[in-house]
N, C-alpha and C positions, 0 to 999 in steps of 0.2 A: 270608745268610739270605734265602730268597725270599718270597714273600706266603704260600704257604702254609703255610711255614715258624714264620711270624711268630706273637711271644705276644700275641694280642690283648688289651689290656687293660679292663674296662669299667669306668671310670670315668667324673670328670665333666671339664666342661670350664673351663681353671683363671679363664675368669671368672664362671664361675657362683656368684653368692652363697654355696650349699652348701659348693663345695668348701674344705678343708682345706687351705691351701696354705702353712703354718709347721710344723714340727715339735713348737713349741710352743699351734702350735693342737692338733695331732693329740694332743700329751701330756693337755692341758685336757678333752678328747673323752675320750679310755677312761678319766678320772678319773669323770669328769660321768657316761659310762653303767658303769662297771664292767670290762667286759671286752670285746675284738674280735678274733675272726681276723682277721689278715695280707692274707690272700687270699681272693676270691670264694668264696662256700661255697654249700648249700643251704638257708640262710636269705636271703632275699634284702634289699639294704641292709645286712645285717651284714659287713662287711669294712671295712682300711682298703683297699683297695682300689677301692672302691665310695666312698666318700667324698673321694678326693683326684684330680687332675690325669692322664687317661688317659697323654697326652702327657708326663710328668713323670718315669716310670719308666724307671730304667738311663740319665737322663742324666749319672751324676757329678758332680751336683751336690748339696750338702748342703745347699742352701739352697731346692731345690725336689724333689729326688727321695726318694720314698716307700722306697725299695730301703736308701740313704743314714740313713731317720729311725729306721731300725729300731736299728742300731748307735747312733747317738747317745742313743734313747732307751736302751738295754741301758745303756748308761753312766751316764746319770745318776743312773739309780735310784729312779728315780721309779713306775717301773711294770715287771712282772715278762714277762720276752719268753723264750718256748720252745716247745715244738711241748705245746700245752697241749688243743686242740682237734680231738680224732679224728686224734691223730696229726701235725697239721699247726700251724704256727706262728702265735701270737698273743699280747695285751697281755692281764696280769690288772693290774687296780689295784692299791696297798697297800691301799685300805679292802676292798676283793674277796677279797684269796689267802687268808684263815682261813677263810672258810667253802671253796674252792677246797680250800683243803690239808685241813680234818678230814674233807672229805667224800671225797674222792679219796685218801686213803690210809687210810679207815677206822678212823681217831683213831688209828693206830700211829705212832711214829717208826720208821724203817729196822730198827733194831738187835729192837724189839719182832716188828717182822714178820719177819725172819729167822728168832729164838729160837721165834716159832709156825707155822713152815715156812711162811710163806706168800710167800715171795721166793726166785729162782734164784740159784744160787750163782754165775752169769756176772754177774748184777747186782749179788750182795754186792761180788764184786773191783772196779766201780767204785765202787762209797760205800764203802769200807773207805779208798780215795783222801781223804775227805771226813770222816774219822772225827772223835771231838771233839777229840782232839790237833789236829787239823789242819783244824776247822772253817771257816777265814779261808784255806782256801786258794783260788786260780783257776787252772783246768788248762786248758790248751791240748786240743782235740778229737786229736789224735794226740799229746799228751805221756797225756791217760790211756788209751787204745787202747796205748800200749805198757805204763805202769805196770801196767796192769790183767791183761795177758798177752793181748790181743788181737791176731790177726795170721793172720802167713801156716802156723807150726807152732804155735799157741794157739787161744784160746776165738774162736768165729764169733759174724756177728752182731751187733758193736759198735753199726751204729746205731742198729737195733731195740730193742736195750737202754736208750740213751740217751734212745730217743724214749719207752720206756716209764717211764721214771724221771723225764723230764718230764709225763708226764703222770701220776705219780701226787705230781705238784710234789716229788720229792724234789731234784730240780737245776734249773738254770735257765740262761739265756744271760749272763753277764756284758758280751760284749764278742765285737768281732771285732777281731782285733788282727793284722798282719804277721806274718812271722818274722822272726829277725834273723841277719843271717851274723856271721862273728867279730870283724868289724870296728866292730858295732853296726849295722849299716845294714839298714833293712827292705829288706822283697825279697816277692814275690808277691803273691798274694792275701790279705786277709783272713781268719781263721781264727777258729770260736766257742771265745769260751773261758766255761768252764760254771764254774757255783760253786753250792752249796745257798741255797736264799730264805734261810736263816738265818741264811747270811752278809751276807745283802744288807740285810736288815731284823732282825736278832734272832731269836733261839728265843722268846721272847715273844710277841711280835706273831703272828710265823706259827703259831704252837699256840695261839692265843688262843680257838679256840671248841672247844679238844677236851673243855669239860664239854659241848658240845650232842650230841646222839647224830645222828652222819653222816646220817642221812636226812630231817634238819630243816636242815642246811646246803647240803644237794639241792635238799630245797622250795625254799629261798631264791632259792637259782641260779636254777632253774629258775620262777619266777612271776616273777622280776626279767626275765628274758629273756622270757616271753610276756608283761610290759607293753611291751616294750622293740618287739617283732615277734610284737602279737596275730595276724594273718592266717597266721603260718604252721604248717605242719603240725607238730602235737606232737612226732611222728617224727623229722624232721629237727631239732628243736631238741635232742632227746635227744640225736640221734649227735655231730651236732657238738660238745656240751658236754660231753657224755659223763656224762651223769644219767639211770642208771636208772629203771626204774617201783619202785615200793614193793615190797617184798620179794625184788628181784633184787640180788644182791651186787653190791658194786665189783669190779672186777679190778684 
């Protein structure tokens, strides 16, 4: 990779006071504000990106790399990680995802929006995966791409789908996890494997504010994020959150 090549990072530097430099700090952090894209965005200081060690990313280490905390944090479960944010990957808290999930999926569960046509039938074939028989399950990113019928003679599109069923918090990241050959022994890269918040924290919890009406758990979000980044433009805090103005539907 040459210079011009290169991902420049903007971060800090890892002796900077500020910086983030435990995973378990980074976890204590999106508890303490709520929720954070992954990655530099157009709110400026909002990322973990922007909070932790410029130098620390992609070095294979779980002890200092941001790339590494993402998976540990998916695992513990402490905090919910998926492409939640305009399409792009980020932490909601457990005390965050209810107002997250009533507002973003417009107080419906999956099976409601389906029966009021308001869901593709390319996206029922993966939450049909996830049904309530099989709510405790976790799928490999190509185990449901194939259950699902996605492929090379099937349904296109696989990611877009996925990335839109996280962000209507219907799925989420559990893990990235190996593969394993027959022998048991992992082999490649890491792979996301998805599971519903439901599974992660209870149907409880996560349906916990659908008595409020979706565009009071909008407000929320979104005044909690302009105390969070008064100076920045309303605009951009919509897209990235993905909160409407008042009378414009969810998608």
């Amino acid at each position: 990779m040459n210079a011009e090549e290169r991902w420049i990072m903007h971060g800090l530097s890892y002796d900077d006071p500020a910086c983030i430099r435990t995973v378990e700090g980074l976890e204590k952090y999106i508890e303490s504000i709520g929720f954070l894209p992954f990655f530099r965005c157009e709110i400026p200081g909002f990322s973990v990106e922007e909070h932790t060690a410029a130098d620390a990313w992609w070095t294979d280490d779980p002890a200092r790399d941001p790339w590494e905390w993402r998976k540990l944090l998916a695992v513990r479960g402490k905090v919910a990680y998926g492409k939640f944010f305009d399409r792009k990957a980020g932490f909601i808290s457990k005390e965050w995802f209810p107002a997250f999930a009533n507002y973003r999926r417009d107080g419906y569960d999956f099976d409601a929006r389906w029966d009021d046509e308001l869901a593709s039938r390319k996206s029922k074939k993966i939450m049909d995966l996830f049904a309530e028989e099989q709510e405790d399950r976790e799928l490999f990113s190509f185990e449901m791409k194939q259950l699902a019928g996605y492929g090379k003679n099937g349904e296109k599109n696989f990611e877009g789908e996925t990335a839109s069923l996280q962000m209507q918090t219907y799925l989420c990241i559990r893990d990235f996890r190996r593969r394993r050959n027959k022998r048991g022994q992992e082999y490649g890269w890491g792979i996301a494997v998805y599971c519903t918040p439901e599974h992660l924290w209870g149907y409880d919890h996560v349906t916990g504010l659908y008595h409020e009406e979706p565009g009071e758990s909008a407000a929320r979000i979104f005044d909690h994020a302009k105390e969070l980044c008064p100076e920045t433009d309303e605009r951009y805090l919509r897209k990235v959150l993905g909160v409407k103005k008042v009378g414009e539907r969810q998608g």
